[in-house]
C-alpha positions in Angstrom: -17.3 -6.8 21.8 -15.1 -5.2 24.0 -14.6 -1.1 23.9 -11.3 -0.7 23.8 -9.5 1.7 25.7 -8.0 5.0 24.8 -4.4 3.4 25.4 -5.3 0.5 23.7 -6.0 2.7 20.5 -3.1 4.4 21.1 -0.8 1.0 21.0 -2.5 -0.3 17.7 -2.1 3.1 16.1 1.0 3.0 16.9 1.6 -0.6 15.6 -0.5 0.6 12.2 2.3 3.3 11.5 5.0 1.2 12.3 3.8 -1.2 9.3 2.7 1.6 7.4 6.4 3.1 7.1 8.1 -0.6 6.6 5.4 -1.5 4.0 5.5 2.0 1.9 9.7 1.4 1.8 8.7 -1.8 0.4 7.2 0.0 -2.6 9.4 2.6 -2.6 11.7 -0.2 -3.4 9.4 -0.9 -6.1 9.3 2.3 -7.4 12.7 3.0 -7.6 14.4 0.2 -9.8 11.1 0.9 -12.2 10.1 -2.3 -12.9 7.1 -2.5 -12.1 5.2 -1.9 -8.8 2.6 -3.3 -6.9 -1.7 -2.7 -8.8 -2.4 0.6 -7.1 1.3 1.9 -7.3 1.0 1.4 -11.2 -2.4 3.1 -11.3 -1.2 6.5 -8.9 2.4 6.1 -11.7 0.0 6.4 -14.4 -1.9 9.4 -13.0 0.9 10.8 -11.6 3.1 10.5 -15.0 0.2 11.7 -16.9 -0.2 14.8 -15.0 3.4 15.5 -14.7 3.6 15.2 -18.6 1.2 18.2 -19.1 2.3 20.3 -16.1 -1.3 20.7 -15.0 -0.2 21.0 -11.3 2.8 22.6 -10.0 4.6 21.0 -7.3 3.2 17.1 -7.7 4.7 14.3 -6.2 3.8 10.2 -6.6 3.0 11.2 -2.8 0.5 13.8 -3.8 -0.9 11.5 -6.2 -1.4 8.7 -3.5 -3.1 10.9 -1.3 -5.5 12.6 -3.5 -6.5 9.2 -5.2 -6.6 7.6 -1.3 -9.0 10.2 -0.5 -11.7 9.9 -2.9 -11.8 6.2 -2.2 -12.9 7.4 0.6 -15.1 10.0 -0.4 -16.5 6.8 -2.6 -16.7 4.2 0.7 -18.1 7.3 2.8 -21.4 7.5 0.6 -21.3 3.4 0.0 -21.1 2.6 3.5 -19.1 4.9 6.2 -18.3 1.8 8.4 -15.8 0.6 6.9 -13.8 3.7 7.6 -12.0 3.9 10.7 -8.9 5.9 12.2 -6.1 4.1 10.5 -7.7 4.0 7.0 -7.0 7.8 7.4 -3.9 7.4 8.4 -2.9 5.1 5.7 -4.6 8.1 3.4 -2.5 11.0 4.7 0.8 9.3 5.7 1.5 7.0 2.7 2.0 9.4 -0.1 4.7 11.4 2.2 6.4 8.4 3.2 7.0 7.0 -0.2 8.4 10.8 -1.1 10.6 10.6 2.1 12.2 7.1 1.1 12.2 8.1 -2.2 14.6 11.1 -2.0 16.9 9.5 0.8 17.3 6.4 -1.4 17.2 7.6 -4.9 21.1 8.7 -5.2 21.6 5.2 -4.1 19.0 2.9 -6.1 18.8 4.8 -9.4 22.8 4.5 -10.2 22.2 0.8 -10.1 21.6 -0.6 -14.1 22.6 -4.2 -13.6 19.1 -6.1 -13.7 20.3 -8.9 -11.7 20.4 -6.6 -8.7 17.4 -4.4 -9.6 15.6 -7.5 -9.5 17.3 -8.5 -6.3 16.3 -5.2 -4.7 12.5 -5.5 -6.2 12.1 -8.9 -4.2 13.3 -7.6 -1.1 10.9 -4.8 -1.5 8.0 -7.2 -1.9 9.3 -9.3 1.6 9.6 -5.7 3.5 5.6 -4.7 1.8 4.3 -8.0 2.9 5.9 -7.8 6.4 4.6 -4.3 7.2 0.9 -5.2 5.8 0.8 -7.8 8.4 1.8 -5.2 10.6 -1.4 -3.0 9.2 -4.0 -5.5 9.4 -2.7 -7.1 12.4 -3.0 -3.7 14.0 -6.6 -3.9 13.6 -6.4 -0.2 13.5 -7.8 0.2 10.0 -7.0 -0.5 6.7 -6.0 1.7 4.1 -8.3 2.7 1.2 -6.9 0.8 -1.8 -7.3 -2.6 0.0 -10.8 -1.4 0.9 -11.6 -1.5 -2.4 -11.8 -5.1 -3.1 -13.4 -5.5 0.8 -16.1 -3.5 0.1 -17.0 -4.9 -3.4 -16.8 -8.4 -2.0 -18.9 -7.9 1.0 -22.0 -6.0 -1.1 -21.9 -8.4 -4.0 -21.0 -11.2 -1.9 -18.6 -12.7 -3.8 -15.2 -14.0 -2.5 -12.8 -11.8 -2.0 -10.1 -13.0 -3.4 -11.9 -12.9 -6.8 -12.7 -9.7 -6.1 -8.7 -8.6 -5.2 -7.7 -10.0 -8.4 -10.2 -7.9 -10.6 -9.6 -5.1 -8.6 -6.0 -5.0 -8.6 -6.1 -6.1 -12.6 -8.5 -2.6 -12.9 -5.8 -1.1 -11.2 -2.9 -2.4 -13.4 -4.8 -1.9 -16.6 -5.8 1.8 -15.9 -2.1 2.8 -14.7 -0.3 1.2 -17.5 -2.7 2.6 -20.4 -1.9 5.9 -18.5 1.7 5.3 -18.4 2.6 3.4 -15.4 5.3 1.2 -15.3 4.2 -2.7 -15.6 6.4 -5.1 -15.9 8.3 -8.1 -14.7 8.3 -6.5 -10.8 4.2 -6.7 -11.3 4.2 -10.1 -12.1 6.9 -10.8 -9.0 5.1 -8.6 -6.6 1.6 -10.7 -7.0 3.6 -13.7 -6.9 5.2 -13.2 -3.6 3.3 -10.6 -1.9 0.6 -13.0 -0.9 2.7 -16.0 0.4 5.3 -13.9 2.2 2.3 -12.0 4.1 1.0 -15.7 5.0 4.2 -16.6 6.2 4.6 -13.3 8.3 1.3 -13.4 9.4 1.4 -15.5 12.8 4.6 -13.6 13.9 2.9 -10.4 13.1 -0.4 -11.3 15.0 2.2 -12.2 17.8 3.8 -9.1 18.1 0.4 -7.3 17.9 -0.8 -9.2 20.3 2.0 -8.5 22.7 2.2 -5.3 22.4 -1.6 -4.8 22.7 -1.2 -7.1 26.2 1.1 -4.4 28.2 -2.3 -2.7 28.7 
């Protein structure tokens, strides 16, 4: 394989954040017109709820949340098998909780005065387009991948089992954990996991395109 270049690292880091910040408005999307959110956003809500409720910690965010869960999945992968870690799953760990809290408190006054569920719904969709677009963006990177997908990689390459078996029980661990600790699951669950995957197939190619591009200036 090729060693890639310092530049060429730079450019694909670069292209990781870039999807990182479109995907995480996508479920900032979700988050705001509670109505579910995507598996691991339900499982951090839960946690994050849960600990808000008993005012254990002073000062906590769903960002905080994100991060803290993001990095012991990492601890986790670091004693299971350390090569699956590169620069932009840290990255995805440090940056995604903040961004979500950034989006969150420029678009809140605006998202949580709507009530009609027509348009919550609406809004909800196109936060599932904008999360599938930028995780094409992530992967396509090849930069990393953050530690919640990782999940489902890892377990599928050690048991080796296909992955997509292994997504679905991951992210139904996820959902069942969150909502028993007070996450919101609901009718945006069931409409992220039915569009999530076939948008991201769809985006895909034009994503590996722009990638690809970008990476070619070198």
């Amino acid at each position: 394989m090729k060693k890639r270049s310092v530049k060429e690292w730079l450019i694909r880091v670069a292209l990781l954040l870039i999807g990182l910040i479109i995907a995480h408005l996508g479920v900032t999307l979700f988050l705001l017109v509670d109505l579910g959110s995507d598996p691991f956003n339900v499982l951090i809500q839960g946690i994050f709820r849960r600990l808000d409720a008993i005012s254990l910690i002073p000062g906590l965010t769903h960002g905080r949340v994100h991060i803290a869960i993001s990095l012991l999945i990492i601890f986790v992968l670091l004693a299971v098998d350390r090569s699956y870690i590169k620069i932009g799953t840290l990255l995805c760990m440090i940056f995604g909780g903040p961004i979500i809290d950034f989006f969150s408190l420029i678009l809140n006054p605006i998202i949580g005065k709507v009530t009609a569920l027509p348009v919550r719904i609406i809004i909800l969709a196109l936060g599932c387009v904008i999360l599938a677009f930028g995780m094409t963006i992530v992967i396509k990177s090849d930069a990393g991948t953050g530690p919640n997908d990782l999940v489902a990689v890892v377990i599928s390459d050690k048991l080796k089992k296909k992955f997509s078996i292994m997504r679905i029980i991951v992210d139904s661990l996820f959902v069942i954990v969150g909502w028993l600790l007070g996450g919101t699951f609901g009718i945006g669950t069931l409409i992220c996991a039915a569009l999530v995957g076939p948008v991201a197939g769809f985006f895909m190619p034009f994503s590996e395109k722009i990638c690809s591009k970008a990476v070619s200036v070198i």
